[in-house]
NUZA-449141 format. One record per residue (C-alpha): residue number from 1; residue in one letter; chain; x, y, z. Coordinates in steps of 0.5 Angstrom, whole numbers, plus 500, padded with zeros to 3 digits. Example, Ala and Ser with C-alpha at 12.3 -4.5 7.8 and 13.67 -1.06 7.14 Angstrom:
REM residues 2
NODE     i   aa   ch     X     Y     Z
NODE     1    A    A   525   491   516
NODE     2    S    A   527   498   514
***
This chain:
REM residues 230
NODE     i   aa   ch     X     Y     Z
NODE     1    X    A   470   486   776
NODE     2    X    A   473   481   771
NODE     3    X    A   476   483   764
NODE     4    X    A   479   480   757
NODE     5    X    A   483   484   754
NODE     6    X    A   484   483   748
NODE     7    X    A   492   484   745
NODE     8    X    A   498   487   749
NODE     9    X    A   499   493   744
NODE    10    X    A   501   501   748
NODE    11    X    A   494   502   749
NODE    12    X    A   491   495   751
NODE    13    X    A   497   494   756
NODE    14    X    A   496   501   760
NODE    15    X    A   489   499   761
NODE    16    X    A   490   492   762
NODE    17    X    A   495   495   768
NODE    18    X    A   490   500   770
NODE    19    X    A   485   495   771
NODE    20    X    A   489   491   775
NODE    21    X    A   492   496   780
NODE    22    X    A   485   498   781
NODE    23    X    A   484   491   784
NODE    24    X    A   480   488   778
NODE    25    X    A   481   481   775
NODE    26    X    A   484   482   768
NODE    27    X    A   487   476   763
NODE    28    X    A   491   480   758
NODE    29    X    A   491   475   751
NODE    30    X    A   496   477   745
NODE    31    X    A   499   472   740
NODE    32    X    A   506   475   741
NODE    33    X    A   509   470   746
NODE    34    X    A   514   476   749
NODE    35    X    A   508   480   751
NODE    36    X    A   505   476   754
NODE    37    X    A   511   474   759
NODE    38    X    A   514   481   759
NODE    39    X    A   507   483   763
NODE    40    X    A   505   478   767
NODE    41    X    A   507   481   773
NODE    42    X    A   503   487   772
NODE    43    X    A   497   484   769
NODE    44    X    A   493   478   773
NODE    45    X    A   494   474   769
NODE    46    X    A   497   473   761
NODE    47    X    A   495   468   756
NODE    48    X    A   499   468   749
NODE    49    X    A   494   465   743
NODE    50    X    A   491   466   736
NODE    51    X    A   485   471   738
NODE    52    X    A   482   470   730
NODE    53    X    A   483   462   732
NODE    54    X    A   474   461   735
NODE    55    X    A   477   454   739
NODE    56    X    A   483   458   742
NODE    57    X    A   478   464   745
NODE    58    X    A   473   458   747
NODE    59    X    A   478   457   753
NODE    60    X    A   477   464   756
NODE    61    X    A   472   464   761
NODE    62    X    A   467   469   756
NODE    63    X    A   462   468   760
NODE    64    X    A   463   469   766
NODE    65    X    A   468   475   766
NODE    66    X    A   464   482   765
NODE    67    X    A   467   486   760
NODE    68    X    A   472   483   753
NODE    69    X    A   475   489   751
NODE    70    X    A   479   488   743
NODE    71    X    A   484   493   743
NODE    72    X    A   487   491   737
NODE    73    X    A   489   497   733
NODE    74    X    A   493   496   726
NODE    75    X    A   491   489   723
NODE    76    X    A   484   490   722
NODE    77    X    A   483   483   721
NODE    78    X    A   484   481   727
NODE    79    X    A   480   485   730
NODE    80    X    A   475   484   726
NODE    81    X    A   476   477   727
NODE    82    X    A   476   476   734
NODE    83    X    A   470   482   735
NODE    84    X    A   466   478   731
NODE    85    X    A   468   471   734
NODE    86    X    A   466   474   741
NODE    87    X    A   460   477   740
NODE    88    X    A   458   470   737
NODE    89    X    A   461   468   744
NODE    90    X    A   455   471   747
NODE    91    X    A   459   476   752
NODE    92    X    A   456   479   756
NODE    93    X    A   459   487   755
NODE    94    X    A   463   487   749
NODE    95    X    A   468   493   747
NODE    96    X    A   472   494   741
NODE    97    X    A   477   499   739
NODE    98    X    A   477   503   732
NODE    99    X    A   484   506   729
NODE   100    X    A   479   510   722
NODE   101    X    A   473   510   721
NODE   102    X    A   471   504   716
NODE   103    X    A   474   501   722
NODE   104    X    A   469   504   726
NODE   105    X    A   462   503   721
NODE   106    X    A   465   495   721
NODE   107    X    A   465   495   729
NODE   108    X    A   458   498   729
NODE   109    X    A   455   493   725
NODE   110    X    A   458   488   729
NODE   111    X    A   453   490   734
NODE   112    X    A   459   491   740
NODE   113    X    A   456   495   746
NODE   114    X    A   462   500   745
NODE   115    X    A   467   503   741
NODE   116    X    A   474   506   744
NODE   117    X    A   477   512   740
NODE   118    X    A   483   513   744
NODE   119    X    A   487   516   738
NODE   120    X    A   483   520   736
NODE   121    X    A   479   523   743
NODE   122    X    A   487   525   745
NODE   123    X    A   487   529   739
NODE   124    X    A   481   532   740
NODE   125    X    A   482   534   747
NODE   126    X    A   490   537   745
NODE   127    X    A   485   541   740
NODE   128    X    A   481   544   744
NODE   129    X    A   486   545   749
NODE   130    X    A   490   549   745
NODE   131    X    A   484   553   742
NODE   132    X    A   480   555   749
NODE   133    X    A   483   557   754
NODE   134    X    A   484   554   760
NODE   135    X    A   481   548   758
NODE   136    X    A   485   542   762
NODE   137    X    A   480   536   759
NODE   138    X    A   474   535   754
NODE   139    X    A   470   529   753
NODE   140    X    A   466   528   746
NODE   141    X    A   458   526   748
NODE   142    X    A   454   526   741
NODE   143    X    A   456   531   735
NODE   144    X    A   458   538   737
NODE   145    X    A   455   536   743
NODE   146    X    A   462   537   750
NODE   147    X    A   464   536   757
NODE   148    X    A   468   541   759
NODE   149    X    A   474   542   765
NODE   150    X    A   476   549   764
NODE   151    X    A   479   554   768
NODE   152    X    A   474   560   771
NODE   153    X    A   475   566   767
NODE   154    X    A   478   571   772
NODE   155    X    A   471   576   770
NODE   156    X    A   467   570   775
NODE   157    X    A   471   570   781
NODE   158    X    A   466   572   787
NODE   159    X    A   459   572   783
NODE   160    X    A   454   566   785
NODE   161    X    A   452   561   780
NODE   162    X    A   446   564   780
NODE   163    X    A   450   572   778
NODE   164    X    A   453   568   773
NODE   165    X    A   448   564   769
NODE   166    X    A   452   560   764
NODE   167    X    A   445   558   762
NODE   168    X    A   443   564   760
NODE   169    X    A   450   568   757
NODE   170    X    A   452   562   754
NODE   171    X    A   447   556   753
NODE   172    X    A   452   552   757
NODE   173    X    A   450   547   763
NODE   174    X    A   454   548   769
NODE   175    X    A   455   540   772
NODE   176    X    A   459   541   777
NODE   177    X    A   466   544   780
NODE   178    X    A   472   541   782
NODE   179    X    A   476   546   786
NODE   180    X    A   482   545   791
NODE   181    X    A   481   544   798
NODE   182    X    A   487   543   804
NODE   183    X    A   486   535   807
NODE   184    X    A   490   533   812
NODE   185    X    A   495   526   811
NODE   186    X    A   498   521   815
NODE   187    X    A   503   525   822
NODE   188    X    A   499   532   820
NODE   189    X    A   501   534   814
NODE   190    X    A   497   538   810
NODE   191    X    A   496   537   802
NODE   192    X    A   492   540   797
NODE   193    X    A   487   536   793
NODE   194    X    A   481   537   788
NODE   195    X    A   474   535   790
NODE   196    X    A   468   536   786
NODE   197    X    A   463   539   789
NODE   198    X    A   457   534   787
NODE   199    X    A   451   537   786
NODE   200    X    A   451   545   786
NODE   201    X    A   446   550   789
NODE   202    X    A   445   557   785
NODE   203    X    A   448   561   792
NODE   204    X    A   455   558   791
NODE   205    X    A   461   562   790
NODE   206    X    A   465   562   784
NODE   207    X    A   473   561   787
NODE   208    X    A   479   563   783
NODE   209    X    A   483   556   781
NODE   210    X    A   476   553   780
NODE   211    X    A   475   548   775
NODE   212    X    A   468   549   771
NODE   213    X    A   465   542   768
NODE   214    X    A   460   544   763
NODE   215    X    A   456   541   758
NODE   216    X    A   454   545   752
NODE   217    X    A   455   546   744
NODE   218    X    A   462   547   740
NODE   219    X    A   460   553   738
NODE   220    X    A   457   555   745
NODE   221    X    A   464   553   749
NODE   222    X    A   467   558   743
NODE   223    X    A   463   564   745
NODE   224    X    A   465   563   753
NODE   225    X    A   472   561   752
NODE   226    X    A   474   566   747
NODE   227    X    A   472   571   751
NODE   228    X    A   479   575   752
NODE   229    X    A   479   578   760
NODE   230    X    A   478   585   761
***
């Protein structure tokens, strides 16, 4: 795939590097000159331009790329900018990141596609990871609505899914299970590494280590989670 990346801060230059160590075709785009050349190598390609300037962008090839991405964080202006002139562009997935909530109402009423919250999704994962016990990840879906990675309470180990019944106890979905399996590597040797178990039957056994992935409400993951172990 083919992506824009629009402005070479701490957040933009992860993801810009992350997308071109997964293969994909990146153009890394910041008005600051020594950015642009300090990541050359480890983006596809960088281009140092004005992104408020709509005859700068016009250069980029917008319309043949998949995603442009504006990462831009502390000058709202030029977020703002450059969002507005890339949606008027006309590309065809556009996604904007969000530093505050007026940030985030303006980008709404541009009509973006997405809105990234890096700041704040990292805050409310370290939340509940340190109010629930055992939760190693979480994922915000709409209001007080979760994804969850949580540790299997010990009280689980050897029952079913259908003896268990997160359903009925806690009103919470179980999606799947990620659990640790030996696999085998290069000259035999032998490492451990976590699979999802994809689509799970009621008959499967809750193993110590697994890792549960559910989907329900706050409150819910509060009652389950906060449950000490007898």
């Amino acid at each position: 795939m083919k992506f824009i990346v629009i402005g070479l801060g701490n957040f933009g230059t992860a993801l810009a590097t992350r997308l071109t160590a997964m293969g994909h075709e990146v153009i890394g785009v910041d008005g600051d000159r020594d950015k642009t050349e300090l990541y050359k190598d480890v983006i596809t390609n960088t281009i140092c331009m004005d992104v408020t300037n709509e005859q700068a962008l016009s250069v980029l090839p917008l319309k043949e790329s998949d995603f442009a991405i504006v990462t831009i964080g502390e000058d709202f202006g030029a977020s703002v900018m450059s969002t507005a002139l890339l949606k008027q562009a006309g590309v065809k997935k556009l996604v904007s990141r969000a530093i505050s909530p007026m940030h985030y109402k303006v980008l709404e009423a541009l009509g973006v596609d997405l809105i990234l919250q890096p700041e704040y999704e990292a805050a409310s994962r370290f939340a509940d990871s340190v109010l629930f016990s055992g939760v190693s990840n979480s994922f915000d879906i709409a209001g007080e609505f979760k994804i969850v990675e949580a540790r299997l309470p010990a009280r689980y180990e050897g029952l079913s899914i259908k003896e268990a019944d997160f359903v009925r106890r806690y009103n919470l979905s179980l999606i799947t299970i990620i659990r640790s399996a030996k696999t085998t590597i290069l000259f035999g040797q032998s490492v451990r590494e976590k699979r999802a178990l994809g689509i799970l039957q009621p008959e499967e056994i809750l193993q110590k280590g697994d890792i549960l992935v559910l989907f329900g409400n706050l409150k819910d993951f509060e009652l389950m989670l906060g449950e000490t172990e007898e």
